[in-house]
N, C-alpha and C positions, 0 to 999 in steps of 0.2 A: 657481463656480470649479471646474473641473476638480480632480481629485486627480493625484499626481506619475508621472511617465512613469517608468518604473525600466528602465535601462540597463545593464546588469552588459556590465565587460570584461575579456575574457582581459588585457589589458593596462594595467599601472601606470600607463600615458598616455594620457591621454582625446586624443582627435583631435576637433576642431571644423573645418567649413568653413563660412565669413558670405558669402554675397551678401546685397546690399543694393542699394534703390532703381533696380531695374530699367524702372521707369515705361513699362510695356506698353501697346497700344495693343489695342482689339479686332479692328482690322483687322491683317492682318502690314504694311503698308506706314506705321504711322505713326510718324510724325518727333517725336521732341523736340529745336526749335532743329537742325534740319539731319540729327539722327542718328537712321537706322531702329532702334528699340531691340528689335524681337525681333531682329534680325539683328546687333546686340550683344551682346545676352542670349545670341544662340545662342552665337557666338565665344568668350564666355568661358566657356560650358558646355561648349565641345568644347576648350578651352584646359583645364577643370580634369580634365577624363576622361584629359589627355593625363600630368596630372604624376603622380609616386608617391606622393601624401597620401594615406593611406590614412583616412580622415576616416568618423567610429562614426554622427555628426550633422549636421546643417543648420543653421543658422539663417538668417533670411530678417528683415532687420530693415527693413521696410517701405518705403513706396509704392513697393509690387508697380508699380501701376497707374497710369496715368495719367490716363484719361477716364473715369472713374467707373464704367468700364462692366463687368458682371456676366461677360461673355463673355474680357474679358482678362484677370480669374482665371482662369478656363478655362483661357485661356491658356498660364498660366503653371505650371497643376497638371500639362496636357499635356507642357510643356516641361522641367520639372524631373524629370521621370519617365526619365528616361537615367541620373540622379545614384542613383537605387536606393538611398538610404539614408533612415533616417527623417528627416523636413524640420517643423522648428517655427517659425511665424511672429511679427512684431506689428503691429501697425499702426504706417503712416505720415499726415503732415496728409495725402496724396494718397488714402488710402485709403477707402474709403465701407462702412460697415455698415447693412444686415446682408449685401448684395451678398457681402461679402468672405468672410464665415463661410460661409455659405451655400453658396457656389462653391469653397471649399477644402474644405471638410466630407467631398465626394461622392470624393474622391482620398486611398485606404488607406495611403498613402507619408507625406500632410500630415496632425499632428498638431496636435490642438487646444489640448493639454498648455501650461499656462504654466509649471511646473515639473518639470525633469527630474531627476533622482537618478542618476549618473553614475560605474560604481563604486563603491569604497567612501570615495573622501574629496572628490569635488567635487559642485556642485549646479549650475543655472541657473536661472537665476527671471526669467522675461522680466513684462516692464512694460511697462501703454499705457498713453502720453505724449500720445498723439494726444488733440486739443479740435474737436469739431466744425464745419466750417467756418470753421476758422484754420489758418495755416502754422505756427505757435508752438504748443508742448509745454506740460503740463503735468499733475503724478500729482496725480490727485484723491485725499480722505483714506480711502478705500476702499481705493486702491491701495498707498500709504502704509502704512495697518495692516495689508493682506494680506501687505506684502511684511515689516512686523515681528514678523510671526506664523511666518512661514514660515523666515525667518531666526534666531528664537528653536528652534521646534522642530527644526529642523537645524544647532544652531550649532559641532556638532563638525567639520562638514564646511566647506571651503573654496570659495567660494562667486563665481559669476561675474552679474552684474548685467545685464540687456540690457533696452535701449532705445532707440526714435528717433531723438529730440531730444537735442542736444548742452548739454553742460554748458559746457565752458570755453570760451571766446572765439576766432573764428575771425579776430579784428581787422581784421572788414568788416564796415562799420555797417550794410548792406543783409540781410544772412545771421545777423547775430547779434542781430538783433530779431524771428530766430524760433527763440531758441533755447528749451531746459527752461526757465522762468517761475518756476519754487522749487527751486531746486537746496541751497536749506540746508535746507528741509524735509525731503529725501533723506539730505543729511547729517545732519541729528538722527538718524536711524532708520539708520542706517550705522555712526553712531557707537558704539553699543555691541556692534558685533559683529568683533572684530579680522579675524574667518578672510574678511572677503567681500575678495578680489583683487585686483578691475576692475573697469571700468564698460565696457561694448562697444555702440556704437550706428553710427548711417547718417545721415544728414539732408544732410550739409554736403558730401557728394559728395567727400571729399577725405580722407588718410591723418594720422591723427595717431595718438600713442603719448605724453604727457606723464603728469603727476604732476595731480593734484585732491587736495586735503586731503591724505590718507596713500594714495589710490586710484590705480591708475593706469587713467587712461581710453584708450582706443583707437576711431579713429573707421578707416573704410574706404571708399575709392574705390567710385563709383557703376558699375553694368553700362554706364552708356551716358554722359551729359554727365559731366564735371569741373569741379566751380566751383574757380578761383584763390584761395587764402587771401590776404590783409593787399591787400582790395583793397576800399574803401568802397564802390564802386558795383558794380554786376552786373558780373562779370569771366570769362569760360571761360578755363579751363584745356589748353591743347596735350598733357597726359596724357592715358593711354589707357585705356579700362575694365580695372576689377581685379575683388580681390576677396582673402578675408583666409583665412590658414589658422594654425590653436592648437594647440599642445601643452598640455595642461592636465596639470603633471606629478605625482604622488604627494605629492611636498616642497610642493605650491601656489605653485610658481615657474609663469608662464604664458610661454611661449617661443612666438612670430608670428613669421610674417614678411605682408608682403601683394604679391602678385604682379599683374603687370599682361599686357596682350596688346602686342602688340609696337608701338614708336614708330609715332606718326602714324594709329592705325587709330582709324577711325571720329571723325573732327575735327568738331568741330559748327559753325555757324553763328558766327563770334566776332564779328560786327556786333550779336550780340543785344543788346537792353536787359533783359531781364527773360523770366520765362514764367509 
């Protein structure tokens, strides 16, 4: 495990930008379900160059990729390189190691860092959730006690949580039988630390902001497909790719919003049954 990335800022306000689950192709021309996703990925990267977020980090909360392939990392180190800010990743079920390490490794912008030290009172502690050859999450007890070590030695700091896979229920039975697999094991080791914030993850292709135990989780719109929430069978969503921007403020209030590209852009395939 890497040691912590340390980020000092002129600013009381940590600024965070999330994209999540861009699902790249190696080729530029590949489709998921109807929708070219470099040429959504690109849209909402020339959509976030366009706003005033003035954003210190990245996060990139997984499956970057979609066909396992070594070259759509590439891809995608090539592509994020306009964003000129430091960029930290984690794995998604889409993503394939050691391909993924390996191919982001070689790009000085992409950070290997699981732990960032952010100022003087926030932290981020990213987690993989990712299970080999499964669509469903889950923190092995490694990651469990790195992440209760990590949050002990820093527990005067206010603390932001990131990971994949979803914790609370998307109330579709198709989508939420890949969600986190021990979500009270997280909360055991959560529990004794009041200052951790949120939990921030991707998987479910869709915006949520609610309440988990005392945490509040936020999930963020996909680069490219939108799955429909409270829909039991495979459902797309007529939303349009997004993507999330943070205020991480002094007091450990977190102030978001999540922004999208404009109505109707990039509509996928809604005949789909699944992918």
């Amino acid at each position: 495990m890497k040691g912590a990335y340390e980020l000092p800022s002129a600013s009381p306000i940590v600024r965070i930008l999330q994209i999540t689950d861009p699902h790249l192709f190696a080729t530029p021309d590949g489709q998921l379900l109807g929708v070219p996703t470099v040429k959504s990925f690109q849209a909402v990267l020339d959509a976030i160059q366009k706003e005033a977020f003035d954003y210190e980090i990245i996060l990139a909360t997984g499956d970057l990729v979609q066909d396992h392939n070594r070259e759509a990392y590439h891809r995608f180190g090539q592509m994020v390189k306009q964003l000129k800010k430091p960029l930290f990743w984690i794995e998604g079920n889409h993503d394939l190691q050691p391909q993924m390490s390996n191919a982001l490794g070689i790009y000085a912008q992409i950070q290997p860092h699981r732990h960032i030290l952010l100022s003087n009172n926030w932290q981020v502690v990213l987690l993989d959730s990712h299970v080999f050859g499964k669509p469903g999450g889950k923190l092995s007890k490694s990651q469990l006690a790195w992440l209760a070590e990590t949050l002990k030695n820093n527990a005067e700091r206010y603390t932001l949580v990131v990971l994949h896979h979803n914790i609370l229920p998307t109330n579709s039975a198709w989508l939420d039988q890949h969600s986190l697999s021990n979500p009270e094991q997280l909360a055991d080791v959560l529990s004794d630390f009041p200052n951790v914030k949120a939990i921030l993850h991707g998987h479910i292709h869709q915006e949520v902001d609610k309440k988990w135990m005392d945490y509040r989780v936020l999930a963020t719109p996909s680069t490219c497909i939108q799955f429909k929430p409270n829909c039991d069978k495979f459902t797309l969503d007529i939303k349009s790719p997004g993507w999330r921007e943070l205020n991480l403020m002094p007091n450990g209030v977190i102030k978001t919003v999540v922004k999208r590209l404009e109505d109707a852009c990039f509509l996928p395939n809604f005949s789909a049954t699944g992918y």
